[in-house]
C-alpha positions, -999 to 999 in steps of 0.1 A, spaced: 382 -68 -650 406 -87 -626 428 -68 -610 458 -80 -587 461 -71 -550 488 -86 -523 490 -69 -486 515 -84 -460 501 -98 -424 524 -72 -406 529 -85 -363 507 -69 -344 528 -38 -321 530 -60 -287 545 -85 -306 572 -63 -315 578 -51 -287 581 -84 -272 607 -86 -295 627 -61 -275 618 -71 -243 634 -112 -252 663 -92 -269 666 -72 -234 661 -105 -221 695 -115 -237 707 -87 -229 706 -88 -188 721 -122 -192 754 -112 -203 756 -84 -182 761 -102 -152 799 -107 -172 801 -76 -194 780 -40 -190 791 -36 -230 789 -71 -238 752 -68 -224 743 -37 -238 756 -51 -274 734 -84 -271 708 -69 -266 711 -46 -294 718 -74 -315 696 -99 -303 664 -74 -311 676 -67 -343 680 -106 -349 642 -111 -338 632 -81 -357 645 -97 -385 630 -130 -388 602 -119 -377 599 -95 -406 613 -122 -430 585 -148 -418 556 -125 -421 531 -139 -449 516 -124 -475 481 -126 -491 480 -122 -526 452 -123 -551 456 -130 -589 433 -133 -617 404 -141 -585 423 -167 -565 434 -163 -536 475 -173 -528 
């Protein structure tokens, strides 16, 4: 009776919300130049972090009793 399981190591919350506070980060740079242009990089730059950090997260997987 094997059955498969798999679960993804999810970030932890702080580390997602240091995600948007480095994105912010990007943000207060360019707005020294722009108020928009700072606004948008920081938009963008969270939603870049965000992104690989969702694409990077691992996942544990367990087939047939061994562990991947």
């Amino acid at each position: 009776m094997n059955e498969d399981y798999s679960e993804k190591l999810w970030p932890a919350w702080w580390v997602w919300a240091m995600a948007g506070v480095i994105g912010g980060g990007f943000g207060l740079t360019v707005t020294r130049f722009s108020r928009p242009g700072g606004a948008l990089t920081a938009v963008v730059m969270t939603a870049i972090i965000a992104a690989l950090l969702a694409a990077n997260t691992p996942e544990l997987a367990v087939r047939d009793g061994v562990l991947h």
